[in-house]
C-alpha positions as CSV (number, residue, x, y, z in Angstrom):
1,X,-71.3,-4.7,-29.6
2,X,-69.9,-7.1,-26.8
3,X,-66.5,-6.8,-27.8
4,X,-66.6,-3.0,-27.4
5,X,-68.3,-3.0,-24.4
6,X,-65.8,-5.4,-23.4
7,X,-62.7,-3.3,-24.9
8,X,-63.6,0.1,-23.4
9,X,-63.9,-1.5,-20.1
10,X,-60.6,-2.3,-20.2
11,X,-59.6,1.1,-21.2
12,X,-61.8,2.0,-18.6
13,X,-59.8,0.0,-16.2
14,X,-56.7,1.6,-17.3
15,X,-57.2,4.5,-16.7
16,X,-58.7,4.1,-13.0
17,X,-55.5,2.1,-12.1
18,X,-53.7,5.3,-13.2
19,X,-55.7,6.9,-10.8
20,X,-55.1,4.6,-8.1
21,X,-51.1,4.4,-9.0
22,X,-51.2,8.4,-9.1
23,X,-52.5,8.7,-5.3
24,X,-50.2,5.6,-4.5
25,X,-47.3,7.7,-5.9
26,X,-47.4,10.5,-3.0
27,X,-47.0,8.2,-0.8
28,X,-44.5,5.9,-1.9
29,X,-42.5,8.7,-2.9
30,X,-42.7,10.0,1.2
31,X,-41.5,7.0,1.6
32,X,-38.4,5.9,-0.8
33,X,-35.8,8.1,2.2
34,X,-37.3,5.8,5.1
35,X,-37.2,2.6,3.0
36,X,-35.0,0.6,0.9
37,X,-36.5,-0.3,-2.8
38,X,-36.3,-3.8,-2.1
39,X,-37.9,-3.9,1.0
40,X,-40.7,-1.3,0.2
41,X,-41.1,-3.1,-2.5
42,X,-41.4,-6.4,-1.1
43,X,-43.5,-5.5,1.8
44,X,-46.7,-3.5,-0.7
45,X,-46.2,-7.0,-3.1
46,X,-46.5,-9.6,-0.1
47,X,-49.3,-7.9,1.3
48,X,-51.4,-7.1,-1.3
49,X,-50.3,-10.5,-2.2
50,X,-51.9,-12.1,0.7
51,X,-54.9,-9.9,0.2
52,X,-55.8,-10.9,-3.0
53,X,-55.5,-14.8,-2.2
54,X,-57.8,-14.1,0.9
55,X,-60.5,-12.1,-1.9
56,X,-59.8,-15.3,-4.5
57,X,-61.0,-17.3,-1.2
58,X,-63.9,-15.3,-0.7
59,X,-65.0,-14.7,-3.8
60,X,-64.4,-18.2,-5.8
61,X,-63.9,-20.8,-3.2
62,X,-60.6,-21.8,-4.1
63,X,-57.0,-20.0,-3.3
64,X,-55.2,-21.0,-6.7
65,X,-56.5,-20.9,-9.8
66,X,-55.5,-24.3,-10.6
67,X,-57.5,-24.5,-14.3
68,X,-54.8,-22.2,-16.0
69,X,-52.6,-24.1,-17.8
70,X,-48.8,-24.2,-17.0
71,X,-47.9,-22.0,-20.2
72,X,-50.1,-19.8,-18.8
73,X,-49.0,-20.0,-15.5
74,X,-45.4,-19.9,-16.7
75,X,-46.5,-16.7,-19.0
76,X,-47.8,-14.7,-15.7
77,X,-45.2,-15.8,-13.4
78,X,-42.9,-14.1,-15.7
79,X,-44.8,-11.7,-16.2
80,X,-44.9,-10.8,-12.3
81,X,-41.1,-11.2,-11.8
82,X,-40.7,-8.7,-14.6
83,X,-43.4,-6.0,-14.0
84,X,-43.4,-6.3,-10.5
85,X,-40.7,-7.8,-8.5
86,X,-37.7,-6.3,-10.6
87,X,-39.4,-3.6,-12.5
88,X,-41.2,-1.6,-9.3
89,X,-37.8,-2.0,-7.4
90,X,-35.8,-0.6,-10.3
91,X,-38.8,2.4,-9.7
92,X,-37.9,3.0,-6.6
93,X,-34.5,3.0,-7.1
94,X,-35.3,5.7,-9.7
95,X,-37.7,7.8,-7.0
96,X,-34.4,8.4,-4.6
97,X,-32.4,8.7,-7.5
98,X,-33.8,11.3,-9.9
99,X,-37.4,11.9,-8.6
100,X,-40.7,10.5,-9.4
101,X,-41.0,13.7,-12.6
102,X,-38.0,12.5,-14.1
103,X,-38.4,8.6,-13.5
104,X,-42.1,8.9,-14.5
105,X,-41.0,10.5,-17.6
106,X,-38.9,7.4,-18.6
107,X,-42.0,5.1,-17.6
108,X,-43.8,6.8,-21.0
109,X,-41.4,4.5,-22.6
110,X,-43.6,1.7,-22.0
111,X,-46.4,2.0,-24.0
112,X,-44.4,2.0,-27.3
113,X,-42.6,-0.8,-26.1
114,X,-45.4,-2.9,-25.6
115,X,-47.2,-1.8,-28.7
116,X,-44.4,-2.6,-30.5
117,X,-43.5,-6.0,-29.1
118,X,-47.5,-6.9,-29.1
119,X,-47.7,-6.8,-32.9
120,X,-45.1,-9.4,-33.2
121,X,-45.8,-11.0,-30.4
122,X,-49.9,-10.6,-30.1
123,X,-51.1,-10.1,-33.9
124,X,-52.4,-6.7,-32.5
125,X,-51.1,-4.5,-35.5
126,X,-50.7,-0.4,-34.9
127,X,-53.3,1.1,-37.0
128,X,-51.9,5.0,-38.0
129,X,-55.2,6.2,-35.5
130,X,-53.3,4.2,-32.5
131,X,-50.1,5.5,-32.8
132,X,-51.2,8.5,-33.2
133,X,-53.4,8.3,-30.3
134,X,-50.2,6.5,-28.4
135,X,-47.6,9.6,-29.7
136,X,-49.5,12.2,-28.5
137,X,-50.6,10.7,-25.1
138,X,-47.0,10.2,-24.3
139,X,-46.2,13.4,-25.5
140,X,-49.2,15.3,-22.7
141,X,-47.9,12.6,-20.1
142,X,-44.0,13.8,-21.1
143,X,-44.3,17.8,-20.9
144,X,-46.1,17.5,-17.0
145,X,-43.3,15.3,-15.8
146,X,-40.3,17.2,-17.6
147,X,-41.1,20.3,-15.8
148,X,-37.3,20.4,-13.9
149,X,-34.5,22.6,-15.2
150,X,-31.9,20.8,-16.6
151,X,-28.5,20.2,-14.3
152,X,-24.9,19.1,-15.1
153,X,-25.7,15.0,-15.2
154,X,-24.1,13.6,-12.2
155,X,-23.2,9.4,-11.9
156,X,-26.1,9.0,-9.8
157,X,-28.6,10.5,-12.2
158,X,-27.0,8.8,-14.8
159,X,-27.9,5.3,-12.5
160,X,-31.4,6.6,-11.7
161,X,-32.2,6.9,-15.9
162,X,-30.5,3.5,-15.8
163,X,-33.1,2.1,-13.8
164,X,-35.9,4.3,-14.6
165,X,-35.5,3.1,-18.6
166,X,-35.4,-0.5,-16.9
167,X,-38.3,-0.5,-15.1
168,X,-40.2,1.1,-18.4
169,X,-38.8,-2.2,-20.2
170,X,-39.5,-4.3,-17.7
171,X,-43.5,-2.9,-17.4
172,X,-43.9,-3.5,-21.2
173,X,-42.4,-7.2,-21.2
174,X,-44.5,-7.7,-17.9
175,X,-47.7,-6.5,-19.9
176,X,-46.9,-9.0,-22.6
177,X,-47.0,-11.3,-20.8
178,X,-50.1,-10.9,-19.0
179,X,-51.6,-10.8,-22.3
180,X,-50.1,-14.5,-23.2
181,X,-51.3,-16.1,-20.3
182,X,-54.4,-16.5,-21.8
183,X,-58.3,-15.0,-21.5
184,X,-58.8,-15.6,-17.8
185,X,-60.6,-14.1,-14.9
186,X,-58.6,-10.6,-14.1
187,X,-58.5,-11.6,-10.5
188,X,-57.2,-14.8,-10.9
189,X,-54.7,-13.4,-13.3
190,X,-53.3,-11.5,-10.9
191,X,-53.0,-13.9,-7.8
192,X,-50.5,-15.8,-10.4
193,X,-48.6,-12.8,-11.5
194,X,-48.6,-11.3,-7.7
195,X,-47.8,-14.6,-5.8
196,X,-45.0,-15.3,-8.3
197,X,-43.4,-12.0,-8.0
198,X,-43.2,-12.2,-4.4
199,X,-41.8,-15.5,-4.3
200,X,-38.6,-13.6,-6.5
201,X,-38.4,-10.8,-4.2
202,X,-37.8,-13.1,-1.0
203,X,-35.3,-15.5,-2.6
204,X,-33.7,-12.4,-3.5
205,X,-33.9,-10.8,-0.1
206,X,-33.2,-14.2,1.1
207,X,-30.1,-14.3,-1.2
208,X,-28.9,-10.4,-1.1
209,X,-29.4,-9.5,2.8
210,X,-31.8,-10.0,5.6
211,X,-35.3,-9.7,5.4
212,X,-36.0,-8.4,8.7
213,X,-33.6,-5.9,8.1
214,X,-35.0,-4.4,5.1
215,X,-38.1,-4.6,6.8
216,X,-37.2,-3.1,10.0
217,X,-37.9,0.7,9.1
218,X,-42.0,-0.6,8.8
219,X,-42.0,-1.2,12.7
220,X,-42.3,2.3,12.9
221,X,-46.3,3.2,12.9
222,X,-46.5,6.2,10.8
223,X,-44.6,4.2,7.9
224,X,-45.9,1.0,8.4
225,X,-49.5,3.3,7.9
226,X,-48.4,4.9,4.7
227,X,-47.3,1.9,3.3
228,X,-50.2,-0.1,3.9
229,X,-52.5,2.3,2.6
230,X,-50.4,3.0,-0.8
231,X,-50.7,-0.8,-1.1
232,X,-53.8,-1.3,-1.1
233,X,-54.7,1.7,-3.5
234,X,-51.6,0.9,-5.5
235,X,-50.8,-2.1,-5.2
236,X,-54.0,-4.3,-4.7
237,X,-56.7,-2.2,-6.7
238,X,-54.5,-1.2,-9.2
239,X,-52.4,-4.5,-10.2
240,X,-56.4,-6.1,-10.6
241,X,-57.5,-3.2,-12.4
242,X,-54.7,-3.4,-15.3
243,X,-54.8,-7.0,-15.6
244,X,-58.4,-6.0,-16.3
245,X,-57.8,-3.7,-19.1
246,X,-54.9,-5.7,-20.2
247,X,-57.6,-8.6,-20.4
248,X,-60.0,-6.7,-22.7
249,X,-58.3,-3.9,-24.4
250,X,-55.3,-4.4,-27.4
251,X,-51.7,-4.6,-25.0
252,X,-50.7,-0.7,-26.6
253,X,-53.8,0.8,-25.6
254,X,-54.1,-0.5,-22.4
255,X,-50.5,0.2,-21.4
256,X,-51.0,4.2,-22.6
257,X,-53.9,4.7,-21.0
258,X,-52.2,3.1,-18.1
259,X,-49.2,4.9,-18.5
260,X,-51.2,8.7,-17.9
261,X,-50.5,8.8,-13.5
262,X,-48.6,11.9,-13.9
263,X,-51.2,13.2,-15.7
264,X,-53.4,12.4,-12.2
265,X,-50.9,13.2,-9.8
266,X,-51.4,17.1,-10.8
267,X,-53.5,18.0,-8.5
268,X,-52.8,15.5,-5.7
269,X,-49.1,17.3,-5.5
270,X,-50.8,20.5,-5.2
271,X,-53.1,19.5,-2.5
272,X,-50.5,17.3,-0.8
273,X,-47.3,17.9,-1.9
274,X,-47.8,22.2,-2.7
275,X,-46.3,21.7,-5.9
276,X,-47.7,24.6,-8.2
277,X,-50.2,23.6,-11.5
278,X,-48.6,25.8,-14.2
279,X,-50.1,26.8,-17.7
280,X,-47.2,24.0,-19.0
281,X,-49.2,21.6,-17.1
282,X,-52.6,22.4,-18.0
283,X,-51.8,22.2,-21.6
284,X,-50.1,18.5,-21.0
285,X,-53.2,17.1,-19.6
286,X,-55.0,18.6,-23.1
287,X,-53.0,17.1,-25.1
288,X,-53.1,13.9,-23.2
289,X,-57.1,14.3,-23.2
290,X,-56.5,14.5,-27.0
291,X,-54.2,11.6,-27.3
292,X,-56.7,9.1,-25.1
293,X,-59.7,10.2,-27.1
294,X,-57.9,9.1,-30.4
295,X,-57.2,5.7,-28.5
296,X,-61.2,5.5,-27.6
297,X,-62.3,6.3,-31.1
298,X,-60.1,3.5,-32.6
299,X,-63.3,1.5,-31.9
């Protein structure tokens, strides 16, 4: 009983840091012309970086968890210089490239990924209910964000599915390595994989170009604003929230049900955005309804 209560929490979590990642997504998207990926992306790591230390200060008393072990600390630093440090700024580079549709189409890639390298990898074998479950969830999450008409492939959508299918590999390696870090408290989990993956960003920065330069677009107020906000819905709440599900749910499951934002971002591009909810889109989220209740049955 404990261990299902404990493994639909995690798919529980899942799916609310879909959510969170969905609402995120219109306004990083706003954003991506104003901003350079590396510097957006440095700037909603850091900070919501610095805001979870001040929460593991606040909430445990200490500001490192210093009782995981160093293959576990190895396992989540990697982890966070995969998922986020390169993978979110290969994202972005797919957002002004192709889109967030497109690039969030590539990011259903993910889930199958980690399912397949968790069996391996985890000893969390794909029962023919999962994949199912998996197929058609990636399926509903595919048909809402391949709603564009197909154009003559140019060199820069070529390079934006270039990085769009590397950030999706990059998110599944990152959520296998959350998973080998060991059982641990979500929070502290993801101090380690956050604080690591913005020590890569800056020695990169530090490396590539000046900081303040790719910063220098955030001293203006109504971008610094957006920014912060998407971070702390995005980035904060919904880094915590999958290392929660990734913590109690099997690595596949959690990384479908994590993988379903588009599926979210319907009506939040309506509201915000005036795109139009077709019948298309309507059926998608069905069959991505269908697809996550095979995944909650599987227990």
């Amino acid at each position: 009983m404990f261990i299902a209560q404990s493994q639909h929490l995690g798919h529980i979590s899942a799916l609310a840091a879909a959510l969170l990642w969905a609402i995120a997504s219109i306004f990083f998207t706003r954003l991506t012309g104003s901003v350079s990926a590396h510097g957006l992306n440095l700037f909603k790591t850091g900070f919501a970086c610095i805001m979870m230390l001040v929460t593991m200060v606040l909430l445990r008393g200490v500001i490192w968890p210093s009782h995981i072990s160093p293959t576990g600390t190895a396992w989540l630093a990697a982890s966070g210089i995969l998922g986020l440090a390169i993978g979110d700024t290969l994202l972005f580079e797919a957002f002004r490239r192709i889109g967030p549709r497109k690039s969030l189409l590539f990011m259903t890639l993910a889930p199958p990924i980690t399912a397949v390298c968790a069996w391996p990898m985890l000893g969390e074998p794909l029962t023919a209910r999962m994949a199912a479950g998996i197929g058609i969830t990636i399926l509903g999450v595919a048909l809402v964000v391949d709603q564009k008409e197909r154009t003559n492939i140019s060199t820069t959508i070529r390079t934006g599915y270039f990085y769009a299918a590397g950030a999706a590999i990059c998110q599944a390696l990152g959520n296998i390595g959350t998973k080998l870090g060991g059982e641990h408290d979500p929070l502290e989990m993801s101090v380690v994989r956050i604080t690591f993956g913005t020590g890569a960003l800056i020695l990169y920065l530090l490396y590539k170009t000046d900081v303040r330069v790719a910063l220098s677009p955030l001293r203006k107020p109504n971008i610094l604003k957006s920014v912060i906000i998407a971070t702390i819905i995005g980035t904060y709440l919904g880094i915590w929230l999958q290392v929660t599900s990734l913590r109690y749910a099997p690595a596949g499951i959690a990384a479908t049900l994590s993988s379903t934002s588009p599926l979210f971002v319907l009506p939040f591009a309506a509201i915000f955005l005036g795109d139009k909810i077709t019948g298309r889109s309507v059926m998608a989220a069905l069959t991505a309804i269908c697809g996550m209740l095979l995944l909650f049955l599987e227990n």
